[in-house]
Backbone bond lengths (Angstrom), bond angles and torsions (degrees), N, CA, C in turn:
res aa  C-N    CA-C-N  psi(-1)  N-CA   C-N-CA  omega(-1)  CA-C   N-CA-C  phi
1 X - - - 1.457 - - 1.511 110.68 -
2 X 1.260 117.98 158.93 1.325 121.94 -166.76 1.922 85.53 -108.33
3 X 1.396 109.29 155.58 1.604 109.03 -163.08 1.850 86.63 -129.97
4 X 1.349 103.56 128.34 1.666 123.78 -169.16 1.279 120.43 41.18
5 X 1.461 109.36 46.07 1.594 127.74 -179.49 1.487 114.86 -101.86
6 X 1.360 147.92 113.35 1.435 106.68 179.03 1.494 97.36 -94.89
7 X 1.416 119.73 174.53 1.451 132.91 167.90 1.504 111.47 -65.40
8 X 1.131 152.95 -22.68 1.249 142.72 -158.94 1.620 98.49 -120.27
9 X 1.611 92.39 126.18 1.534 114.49 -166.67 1.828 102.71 -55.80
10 X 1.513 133.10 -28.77 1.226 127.04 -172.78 1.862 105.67 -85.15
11 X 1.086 90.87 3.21 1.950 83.78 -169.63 2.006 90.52 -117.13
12 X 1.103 103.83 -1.91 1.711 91.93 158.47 1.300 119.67 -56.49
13 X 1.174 122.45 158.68 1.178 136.21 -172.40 1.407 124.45 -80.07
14 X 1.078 140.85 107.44 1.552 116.15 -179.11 1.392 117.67 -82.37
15 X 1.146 124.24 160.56 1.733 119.41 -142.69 1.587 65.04 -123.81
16 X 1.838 90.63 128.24 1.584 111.78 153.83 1.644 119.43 -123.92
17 X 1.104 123.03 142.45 1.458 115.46 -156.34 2.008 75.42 -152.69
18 X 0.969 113.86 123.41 2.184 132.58 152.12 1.804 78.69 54.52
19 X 0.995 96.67 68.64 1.594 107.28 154.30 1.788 95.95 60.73
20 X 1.351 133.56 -27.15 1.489 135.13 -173.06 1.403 107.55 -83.57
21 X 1.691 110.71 117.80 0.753 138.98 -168.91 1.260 117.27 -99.23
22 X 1.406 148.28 123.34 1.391 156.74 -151.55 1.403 111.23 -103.35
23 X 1.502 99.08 143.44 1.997 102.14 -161.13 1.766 90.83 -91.13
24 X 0.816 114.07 126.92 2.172 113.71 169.20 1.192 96.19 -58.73
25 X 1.429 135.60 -59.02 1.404 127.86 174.95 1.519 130.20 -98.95
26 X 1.368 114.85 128.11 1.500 111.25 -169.73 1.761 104.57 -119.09
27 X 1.313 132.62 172.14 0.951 146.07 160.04 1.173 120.39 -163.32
28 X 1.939 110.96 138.81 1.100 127.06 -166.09 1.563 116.74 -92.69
29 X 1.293 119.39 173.94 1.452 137.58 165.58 1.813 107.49 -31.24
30 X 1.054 110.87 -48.91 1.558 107.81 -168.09 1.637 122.80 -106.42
31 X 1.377 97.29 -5.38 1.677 113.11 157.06 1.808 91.88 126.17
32 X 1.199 151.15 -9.30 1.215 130.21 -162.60 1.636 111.29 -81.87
33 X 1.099 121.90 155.56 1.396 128.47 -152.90 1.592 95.44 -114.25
34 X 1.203 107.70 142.59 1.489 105.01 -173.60 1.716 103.62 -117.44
35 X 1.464 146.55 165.93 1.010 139.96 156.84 1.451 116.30 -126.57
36 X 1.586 150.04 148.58 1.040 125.11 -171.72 1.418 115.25 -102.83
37 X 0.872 117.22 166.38 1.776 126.21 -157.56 1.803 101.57 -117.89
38 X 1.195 135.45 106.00 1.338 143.94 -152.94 2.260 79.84 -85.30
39 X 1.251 105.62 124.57 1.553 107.85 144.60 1.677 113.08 -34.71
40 X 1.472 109.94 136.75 1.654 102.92 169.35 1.411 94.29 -176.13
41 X 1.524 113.06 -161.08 1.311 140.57 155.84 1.399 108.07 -115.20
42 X 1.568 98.18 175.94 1.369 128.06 -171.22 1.463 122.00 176.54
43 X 1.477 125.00 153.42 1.219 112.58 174.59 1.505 109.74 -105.48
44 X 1.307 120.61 122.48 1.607 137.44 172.15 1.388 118.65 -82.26
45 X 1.373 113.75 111.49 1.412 127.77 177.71 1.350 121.33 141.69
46 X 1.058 135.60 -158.27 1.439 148.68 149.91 1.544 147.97 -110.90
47 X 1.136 134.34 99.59 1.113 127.77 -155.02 1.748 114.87 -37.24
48 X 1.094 119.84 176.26 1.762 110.71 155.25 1.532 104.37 -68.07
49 X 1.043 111.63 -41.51 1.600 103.37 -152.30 1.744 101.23 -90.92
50 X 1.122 133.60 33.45 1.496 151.04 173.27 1.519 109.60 -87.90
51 X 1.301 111.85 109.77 1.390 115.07 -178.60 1.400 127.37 -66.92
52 X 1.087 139.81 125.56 1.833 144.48 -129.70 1.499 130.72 35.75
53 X 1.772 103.38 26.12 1.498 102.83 -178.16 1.584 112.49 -60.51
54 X 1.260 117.45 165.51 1.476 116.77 163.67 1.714 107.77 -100.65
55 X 1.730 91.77 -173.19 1.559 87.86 -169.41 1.803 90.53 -94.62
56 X 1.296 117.77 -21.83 1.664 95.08 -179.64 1.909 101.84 -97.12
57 X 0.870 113.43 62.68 1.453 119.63 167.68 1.488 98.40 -118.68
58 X 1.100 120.57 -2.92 2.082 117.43 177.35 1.418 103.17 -135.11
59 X 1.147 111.33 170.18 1.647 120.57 14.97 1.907 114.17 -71.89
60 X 1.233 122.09 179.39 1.599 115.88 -170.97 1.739 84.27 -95.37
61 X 1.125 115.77 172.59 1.692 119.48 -169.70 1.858 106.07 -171.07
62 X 1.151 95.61 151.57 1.279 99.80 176.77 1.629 116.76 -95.96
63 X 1.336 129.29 117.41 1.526 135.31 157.24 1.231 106.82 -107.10
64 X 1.692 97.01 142.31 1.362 125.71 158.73 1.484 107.87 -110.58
65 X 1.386 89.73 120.39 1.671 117.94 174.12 1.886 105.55 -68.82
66 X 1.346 132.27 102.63 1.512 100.20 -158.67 2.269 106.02 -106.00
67 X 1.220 87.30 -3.80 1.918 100.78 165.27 1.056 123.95 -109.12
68 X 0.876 147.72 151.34 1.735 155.09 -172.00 1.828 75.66 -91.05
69 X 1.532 110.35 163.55 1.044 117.37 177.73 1.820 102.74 -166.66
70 X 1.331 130.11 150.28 1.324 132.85 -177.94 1.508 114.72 -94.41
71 X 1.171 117.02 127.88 1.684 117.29 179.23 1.351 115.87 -136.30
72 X 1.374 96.71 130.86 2.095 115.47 -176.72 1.497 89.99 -41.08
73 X 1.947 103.36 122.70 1.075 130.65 -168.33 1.516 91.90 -80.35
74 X 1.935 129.55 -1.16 1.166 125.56 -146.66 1.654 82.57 -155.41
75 X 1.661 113.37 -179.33 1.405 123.23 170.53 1.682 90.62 -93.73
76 X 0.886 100.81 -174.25 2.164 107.34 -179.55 1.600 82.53 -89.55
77 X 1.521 85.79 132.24 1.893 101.99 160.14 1.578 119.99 -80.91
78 X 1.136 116.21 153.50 1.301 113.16 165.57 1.639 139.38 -53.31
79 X 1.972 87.26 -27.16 1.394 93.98 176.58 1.774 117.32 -84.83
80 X 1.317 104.02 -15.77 1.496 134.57 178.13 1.569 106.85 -66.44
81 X 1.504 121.15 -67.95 1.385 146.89 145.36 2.336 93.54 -9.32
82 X 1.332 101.09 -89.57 1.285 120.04 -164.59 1.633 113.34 -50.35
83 X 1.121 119.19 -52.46 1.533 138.46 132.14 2.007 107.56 6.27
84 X 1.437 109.84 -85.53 0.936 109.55 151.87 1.495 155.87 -107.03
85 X 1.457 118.44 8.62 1.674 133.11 146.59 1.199 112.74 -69.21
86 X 1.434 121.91 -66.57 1.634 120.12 174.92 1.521 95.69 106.50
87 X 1.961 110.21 21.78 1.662 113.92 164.97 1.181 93.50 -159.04
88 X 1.240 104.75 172.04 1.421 120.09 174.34 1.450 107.45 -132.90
89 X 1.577 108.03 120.91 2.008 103.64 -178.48 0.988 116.12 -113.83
90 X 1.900 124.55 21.49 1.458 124.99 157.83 0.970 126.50 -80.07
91 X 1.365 102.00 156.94 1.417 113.66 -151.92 1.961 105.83 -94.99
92 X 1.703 94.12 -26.76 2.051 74.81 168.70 1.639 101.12 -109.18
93 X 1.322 103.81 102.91 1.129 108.20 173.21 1.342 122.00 -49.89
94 X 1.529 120.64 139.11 1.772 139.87 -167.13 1.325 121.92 150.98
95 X 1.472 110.50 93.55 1.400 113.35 -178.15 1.221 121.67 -47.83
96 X 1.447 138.99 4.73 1.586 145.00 -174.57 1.635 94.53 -119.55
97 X 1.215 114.43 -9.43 1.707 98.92 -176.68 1.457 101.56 -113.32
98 X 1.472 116.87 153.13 1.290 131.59 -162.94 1.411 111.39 -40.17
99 X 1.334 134.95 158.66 1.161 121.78 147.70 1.806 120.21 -90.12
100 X 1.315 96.96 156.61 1.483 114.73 -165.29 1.551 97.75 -150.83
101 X 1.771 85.41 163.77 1.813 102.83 172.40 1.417 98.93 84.61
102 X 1.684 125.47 30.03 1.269 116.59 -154.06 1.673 86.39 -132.56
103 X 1.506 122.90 138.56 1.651 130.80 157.64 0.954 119.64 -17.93
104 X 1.045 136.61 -165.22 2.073 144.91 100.56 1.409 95.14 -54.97
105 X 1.424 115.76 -60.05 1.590 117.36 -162.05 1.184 110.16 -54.92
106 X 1.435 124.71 -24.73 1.245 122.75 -164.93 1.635 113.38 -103.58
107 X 1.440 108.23 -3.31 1.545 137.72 171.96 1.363 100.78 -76.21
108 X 1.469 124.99 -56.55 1.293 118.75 164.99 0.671 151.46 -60.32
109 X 1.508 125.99 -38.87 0.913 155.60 144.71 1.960 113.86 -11.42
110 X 1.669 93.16 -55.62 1.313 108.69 -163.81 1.880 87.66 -82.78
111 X 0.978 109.70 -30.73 1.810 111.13 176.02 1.758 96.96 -49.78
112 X 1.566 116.26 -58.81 1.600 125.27 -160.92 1.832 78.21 -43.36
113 X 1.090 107.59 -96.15 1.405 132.55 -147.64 1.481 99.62 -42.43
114 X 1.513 132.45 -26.55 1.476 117.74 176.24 1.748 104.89 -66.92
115 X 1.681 113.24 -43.40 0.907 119.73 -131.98 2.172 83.07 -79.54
116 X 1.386 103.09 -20.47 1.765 125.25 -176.86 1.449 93.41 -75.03
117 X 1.117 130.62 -67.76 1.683 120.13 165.32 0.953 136.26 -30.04
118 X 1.483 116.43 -29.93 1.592 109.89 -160.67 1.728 84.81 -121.37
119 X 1.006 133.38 -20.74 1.229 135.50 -168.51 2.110 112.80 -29.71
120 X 0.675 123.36 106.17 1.591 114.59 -174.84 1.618 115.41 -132.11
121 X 0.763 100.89 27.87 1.676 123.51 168.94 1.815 97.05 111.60
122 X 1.559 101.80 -126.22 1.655 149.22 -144.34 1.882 88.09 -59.08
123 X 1.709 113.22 -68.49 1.182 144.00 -174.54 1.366 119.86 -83.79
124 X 2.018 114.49 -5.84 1.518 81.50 157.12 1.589 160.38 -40.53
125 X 1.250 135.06 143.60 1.406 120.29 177.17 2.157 104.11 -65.40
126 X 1.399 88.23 157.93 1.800 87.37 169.91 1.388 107.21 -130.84
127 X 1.480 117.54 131.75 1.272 97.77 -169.37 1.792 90.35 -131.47
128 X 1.260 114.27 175.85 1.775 127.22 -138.71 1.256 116.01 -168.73
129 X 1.341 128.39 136.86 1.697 115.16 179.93 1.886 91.42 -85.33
130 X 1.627 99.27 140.25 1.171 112.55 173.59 1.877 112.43 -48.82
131 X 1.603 91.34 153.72 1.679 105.33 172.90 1.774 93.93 -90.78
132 X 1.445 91.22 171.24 1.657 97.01 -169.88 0.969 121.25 -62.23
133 X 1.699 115.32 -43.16 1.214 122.03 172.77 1.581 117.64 -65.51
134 X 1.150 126.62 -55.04 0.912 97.24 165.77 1.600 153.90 -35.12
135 X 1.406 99.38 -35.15 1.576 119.77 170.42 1.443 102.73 -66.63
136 X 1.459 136.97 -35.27 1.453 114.58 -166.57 1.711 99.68 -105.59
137 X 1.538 113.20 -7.33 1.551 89.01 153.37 1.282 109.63 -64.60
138 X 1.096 107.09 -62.56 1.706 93.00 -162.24 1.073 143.30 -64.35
139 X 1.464 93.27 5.86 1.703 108.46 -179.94 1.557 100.93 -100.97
140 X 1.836 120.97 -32.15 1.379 96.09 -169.42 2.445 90.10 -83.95
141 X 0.987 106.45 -0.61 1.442 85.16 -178.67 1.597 135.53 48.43
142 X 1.592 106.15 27.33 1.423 106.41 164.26 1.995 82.75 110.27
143 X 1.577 127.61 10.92 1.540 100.59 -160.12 1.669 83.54 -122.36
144 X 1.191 139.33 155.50 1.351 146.40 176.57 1.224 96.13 -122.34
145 X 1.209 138.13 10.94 1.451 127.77 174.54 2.045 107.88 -82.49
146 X 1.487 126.41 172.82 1.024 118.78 174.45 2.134 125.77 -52.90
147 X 1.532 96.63 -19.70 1.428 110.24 175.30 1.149 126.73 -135.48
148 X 1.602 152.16 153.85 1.677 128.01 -154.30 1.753 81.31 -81.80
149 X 0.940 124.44 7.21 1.976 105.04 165.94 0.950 106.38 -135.99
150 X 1.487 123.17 50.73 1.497 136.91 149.20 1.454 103.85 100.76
151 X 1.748 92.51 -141.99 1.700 93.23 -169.44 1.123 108.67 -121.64
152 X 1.762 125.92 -3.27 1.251 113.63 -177.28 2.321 111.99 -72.85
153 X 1.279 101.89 91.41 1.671 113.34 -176.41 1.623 91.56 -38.79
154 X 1.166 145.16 -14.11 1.866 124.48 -145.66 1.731 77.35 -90.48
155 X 1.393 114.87 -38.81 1.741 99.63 -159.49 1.755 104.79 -80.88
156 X 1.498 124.49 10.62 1.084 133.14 166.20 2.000 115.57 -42.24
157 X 1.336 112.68 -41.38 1.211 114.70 174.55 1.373 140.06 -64.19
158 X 1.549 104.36 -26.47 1.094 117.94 123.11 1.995 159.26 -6.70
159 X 1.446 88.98 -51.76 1.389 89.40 170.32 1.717 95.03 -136.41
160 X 1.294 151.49 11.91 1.671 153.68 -156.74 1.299 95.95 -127.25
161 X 1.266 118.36 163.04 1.360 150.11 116.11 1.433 116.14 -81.28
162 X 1.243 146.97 84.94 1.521 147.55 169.10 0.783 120.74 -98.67
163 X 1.776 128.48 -148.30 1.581 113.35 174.09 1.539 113.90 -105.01
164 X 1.274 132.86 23.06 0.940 128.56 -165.17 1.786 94.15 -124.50
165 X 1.104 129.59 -10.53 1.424 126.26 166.38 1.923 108.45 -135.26
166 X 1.097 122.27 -2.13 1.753 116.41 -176.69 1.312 116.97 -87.51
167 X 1.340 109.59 4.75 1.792 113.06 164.18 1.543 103.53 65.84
168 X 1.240 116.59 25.80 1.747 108.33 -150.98 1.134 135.51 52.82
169 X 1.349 131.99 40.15 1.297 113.42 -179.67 1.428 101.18 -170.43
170 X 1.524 130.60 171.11 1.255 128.50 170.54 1.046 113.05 -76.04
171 X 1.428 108.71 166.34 2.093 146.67 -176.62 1.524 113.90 -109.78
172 X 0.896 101.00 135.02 1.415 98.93 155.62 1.829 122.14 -73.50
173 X 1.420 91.43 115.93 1.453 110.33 177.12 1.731 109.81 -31.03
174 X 1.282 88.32 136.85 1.940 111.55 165.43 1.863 94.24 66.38
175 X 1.136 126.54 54.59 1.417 128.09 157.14 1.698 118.75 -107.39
176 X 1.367 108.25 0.63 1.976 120.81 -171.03 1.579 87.96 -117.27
177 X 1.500 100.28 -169.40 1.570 86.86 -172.97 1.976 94.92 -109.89
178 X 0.983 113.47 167.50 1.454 139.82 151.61 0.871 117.42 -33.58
179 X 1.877 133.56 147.20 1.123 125.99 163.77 1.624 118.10 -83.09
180 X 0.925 125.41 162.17 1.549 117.73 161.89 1.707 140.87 -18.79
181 X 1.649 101.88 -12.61 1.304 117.96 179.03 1.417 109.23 -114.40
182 X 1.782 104.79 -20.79 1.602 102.68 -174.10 1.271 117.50 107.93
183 X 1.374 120.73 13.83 1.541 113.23 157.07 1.633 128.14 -120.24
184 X 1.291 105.78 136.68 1.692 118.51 -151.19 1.801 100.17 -89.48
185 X 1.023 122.58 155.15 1.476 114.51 171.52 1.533 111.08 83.49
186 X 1.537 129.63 -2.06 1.197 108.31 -166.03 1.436 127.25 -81.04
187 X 1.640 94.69 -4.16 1.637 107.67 -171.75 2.069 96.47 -122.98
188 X 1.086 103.52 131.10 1.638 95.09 -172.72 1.242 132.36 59.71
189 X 1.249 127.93 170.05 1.599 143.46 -168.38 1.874 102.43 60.85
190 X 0.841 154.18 -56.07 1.518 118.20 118.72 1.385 118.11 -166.62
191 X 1.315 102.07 159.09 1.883 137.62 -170.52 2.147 91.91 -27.88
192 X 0.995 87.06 149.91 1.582 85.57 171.86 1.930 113.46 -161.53
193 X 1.644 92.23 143.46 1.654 94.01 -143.68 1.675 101.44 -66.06
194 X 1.474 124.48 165.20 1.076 127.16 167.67 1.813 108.41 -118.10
195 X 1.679 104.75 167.17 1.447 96.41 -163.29 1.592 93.59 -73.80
196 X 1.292 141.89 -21.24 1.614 130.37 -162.99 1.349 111.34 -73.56
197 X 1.476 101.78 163.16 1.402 96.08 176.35 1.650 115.51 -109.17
198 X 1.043 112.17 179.02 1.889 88.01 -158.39 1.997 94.49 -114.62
199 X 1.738 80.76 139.22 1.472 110.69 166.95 1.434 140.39 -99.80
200 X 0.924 146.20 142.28 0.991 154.73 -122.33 2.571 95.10 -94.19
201 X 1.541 97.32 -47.38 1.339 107.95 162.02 1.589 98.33 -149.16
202 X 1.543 82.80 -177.97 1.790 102.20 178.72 1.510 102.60 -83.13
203 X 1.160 135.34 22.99 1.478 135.59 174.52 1.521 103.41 -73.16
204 X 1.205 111.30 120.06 1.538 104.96 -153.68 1.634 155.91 71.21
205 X 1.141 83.25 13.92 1.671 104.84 -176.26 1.711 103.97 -82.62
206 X 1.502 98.30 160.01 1.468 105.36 -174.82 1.556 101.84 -86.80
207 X 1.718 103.37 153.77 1.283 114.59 -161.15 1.494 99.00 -90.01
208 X 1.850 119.77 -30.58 1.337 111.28 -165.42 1.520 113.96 -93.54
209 X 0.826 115.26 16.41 1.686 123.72 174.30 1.440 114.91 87.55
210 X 1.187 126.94 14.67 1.649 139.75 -170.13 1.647 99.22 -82.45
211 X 1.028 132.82 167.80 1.888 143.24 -146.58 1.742 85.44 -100.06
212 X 1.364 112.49 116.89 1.590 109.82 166.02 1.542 106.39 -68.37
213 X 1.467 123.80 171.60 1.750 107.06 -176.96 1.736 86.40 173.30
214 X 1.059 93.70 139.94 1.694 110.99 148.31 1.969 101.39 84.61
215 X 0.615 117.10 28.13 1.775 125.76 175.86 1.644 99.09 -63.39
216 X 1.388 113.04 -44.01 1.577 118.42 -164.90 1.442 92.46 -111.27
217 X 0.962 148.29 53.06 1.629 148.45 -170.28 1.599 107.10 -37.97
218 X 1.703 106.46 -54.56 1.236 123.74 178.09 1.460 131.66 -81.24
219 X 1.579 96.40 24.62 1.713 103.82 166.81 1.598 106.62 -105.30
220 X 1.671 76.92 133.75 1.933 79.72 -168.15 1.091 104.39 -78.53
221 X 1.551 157.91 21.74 1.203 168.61 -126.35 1.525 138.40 152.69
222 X 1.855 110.62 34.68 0.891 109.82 144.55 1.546 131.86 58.07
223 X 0.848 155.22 96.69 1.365 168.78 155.44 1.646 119.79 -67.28
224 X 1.146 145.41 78.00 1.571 118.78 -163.50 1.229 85.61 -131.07
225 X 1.472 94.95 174.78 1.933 124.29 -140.93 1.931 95.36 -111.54
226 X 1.276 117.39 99.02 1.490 115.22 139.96 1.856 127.32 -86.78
227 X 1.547 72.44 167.55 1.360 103.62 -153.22 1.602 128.75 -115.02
228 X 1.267 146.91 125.13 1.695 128.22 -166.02 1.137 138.57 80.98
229 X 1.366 97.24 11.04 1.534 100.14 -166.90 1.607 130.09 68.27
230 X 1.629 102.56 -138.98 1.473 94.95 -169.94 1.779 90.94 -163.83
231 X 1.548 112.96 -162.59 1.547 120.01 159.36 1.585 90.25 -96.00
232 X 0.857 127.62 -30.46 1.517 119.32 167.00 1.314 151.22 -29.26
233 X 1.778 90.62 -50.15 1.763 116.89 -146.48 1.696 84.63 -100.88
234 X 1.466 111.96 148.04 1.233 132.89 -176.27 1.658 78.98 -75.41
235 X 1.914 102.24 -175.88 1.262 125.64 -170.81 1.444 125.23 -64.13
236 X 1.311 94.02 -34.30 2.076 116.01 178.26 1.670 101.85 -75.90
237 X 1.150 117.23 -8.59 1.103 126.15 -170.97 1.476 111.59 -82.36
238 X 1.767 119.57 -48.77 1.209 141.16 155.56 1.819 120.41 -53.06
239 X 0.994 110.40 2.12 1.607 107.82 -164.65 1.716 93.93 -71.15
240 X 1.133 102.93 178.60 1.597 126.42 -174.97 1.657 103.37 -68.22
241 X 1.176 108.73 -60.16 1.646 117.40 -155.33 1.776 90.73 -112.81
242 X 1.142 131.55 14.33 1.653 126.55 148.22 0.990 127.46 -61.12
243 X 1.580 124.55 104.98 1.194 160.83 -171.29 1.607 113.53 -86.41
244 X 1.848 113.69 105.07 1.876 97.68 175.71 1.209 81.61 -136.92
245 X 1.569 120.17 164.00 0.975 136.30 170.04 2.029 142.83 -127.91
246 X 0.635 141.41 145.20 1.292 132.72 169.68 1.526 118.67 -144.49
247 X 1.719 107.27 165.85 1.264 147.49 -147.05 2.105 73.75 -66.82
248 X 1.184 129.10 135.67 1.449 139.58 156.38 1.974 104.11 -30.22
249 X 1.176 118.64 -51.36 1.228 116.57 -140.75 1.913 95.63 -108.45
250 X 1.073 89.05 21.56 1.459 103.02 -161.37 1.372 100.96 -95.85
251 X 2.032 116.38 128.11 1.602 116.13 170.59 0.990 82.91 -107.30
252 X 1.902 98.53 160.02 1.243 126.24 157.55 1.565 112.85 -142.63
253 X 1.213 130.97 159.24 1.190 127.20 170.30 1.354 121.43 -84.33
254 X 1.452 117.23 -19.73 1.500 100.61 152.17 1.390 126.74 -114.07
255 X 1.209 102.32 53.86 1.392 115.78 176.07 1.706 123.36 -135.01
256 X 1.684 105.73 108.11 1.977 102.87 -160.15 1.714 90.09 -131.83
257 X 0.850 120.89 -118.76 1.750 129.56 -148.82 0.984 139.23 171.74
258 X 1.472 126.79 114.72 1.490 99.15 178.69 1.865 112.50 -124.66
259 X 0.946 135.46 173.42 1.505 135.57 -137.01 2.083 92.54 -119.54
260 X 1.576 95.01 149.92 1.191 98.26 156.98 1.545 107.44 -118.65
261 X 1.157 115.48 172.43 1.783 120.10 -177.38 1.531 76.06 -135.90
262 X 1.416 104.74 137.56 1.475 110.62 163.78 1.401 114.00 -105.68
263 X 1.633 105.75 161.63 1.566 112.92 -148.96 1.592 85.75 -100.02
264 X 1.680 79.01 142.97 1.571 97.87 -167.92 1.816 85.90 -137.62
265 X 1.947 97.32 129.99 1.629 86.00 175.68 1.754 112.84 -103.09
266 X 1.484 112.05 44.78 1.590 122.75 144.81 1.288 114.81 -87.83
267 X 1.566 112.84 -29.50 1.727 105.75 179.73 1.258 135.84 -11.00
């Protein structure tokens, strides 16, 4: 559970810090939409008794989120993607639908060069592929159930692209509805990488929500942790605290990204 959070994205809090007051909605130079992420707790994982949990989704644990932080109200678009690569390497072509067919490395990559664009001295913004935790606060939005609208999976169609309605293939972002905080895409139409690298359980995981990393220092190839499924992934696939992973260097077509901007109170 999230502790003095409510569920509905208009009754968040706006974070005031020396009289500066924080926008709930932001948008950048190249069109991506930001939403802000209230500081809190939550519990990360899956119960045992969670229907299609895995075994490295536990133990369940408590994080405190301890900064408000901004997160792509969307996955990165293709036209967003192109904007700053100057290509596009997905495979269903549509500048409104996610990009895919893309690394981690190549996720970052596209992070360097936003973060080289916008760079303007003292007060630039910095922006980062989300840590895990972070991604499943904000996806369960105050809900500890298997989905931020519980557990009944049938109303899943609703807010996904999965495999039981995505025809195979990607959507154009923000056509399902939102979660409770206001971000579209987080469950289906597709998986998107996070900065951690993936573990085996949460036995040892960090409590404040910061990117776990480096356990295997000496693997030349990386392991990291997606997130949301896919148009692919059956329903258990979409859950809140569903954990998949792949090789760093690894494309997939349903696999794209979406960005955090961290909160800066010059904004």
């Amino acid at each position: 559970m999230v502790k003095s959070l409510s569920q509905n994205l208009i009754e968040i809090p706006v974070h005031v810090k020396n009289n500066v007051t924080a926008e709930r909605q932001i948008r950048n130079a190249i069109g991506i939409e930001f939403v802000l992420v209230p500081a809190g707790e939550f519990l990360m994982g899956s119960p045992l008794n969670e229907k299609r949990r895995k075994l490295w989704e536990s133990p369940v644990h408590e994080v405190t989120i301890k900064k408000p932080f901004y997160l792509g109200k969307y996955p990165v678009t293709q036209e967003q993607w192109c904007r700053v690569m100057g290509n596009n390497p997905s495979y269903f072509r549509d500048e409104k639908h996610p990009v895919e067919n893309v690394s981690w490395k190549e996720a970052q990559e596209f992070v360097r060069k936003l973060n080289a664009l916008e760079d303007t001295g003292e007060k630039s913004p910095v922006y980062r592929l989300p840590t895990e935790a972070e991604w499943e606060y904000a996806a369960r939005a105050g809900n500890s159930g298997s989905y931020f609208f519980g557990d009944d999976e049938s109303k899943l169609k609703e807010y996904a692209w999965f495999l039981e309605n995505s025809g195979l293939e990607t959507h154009p972002v923000g056509l399902k509805n939102p979660n409770p905080w206001g971000f579209y895409d987080l469950y289906g139409n597709v998986g998107e990488w996070m900065q951690d690298e993936y573990h085996i359980s949460y036995k040892g995981a960090p409590s404040d929500g910061r990117a776990w990393e480096s356990l295997f220092p000496s693997v030349s190839v990386p392991v990291r942790i997606r997130r949301g499924g896919g148009w692919n992934g059956n329903a258990g696939c979409c859950r809140s605290a569903e954990r998949l992973f792949a090789a760093q260097d690894k494309k997939l077509n349903s696999l794209g990204f979406r960005i955090v901007r961290e909160y800066n109170f010059q904004i």
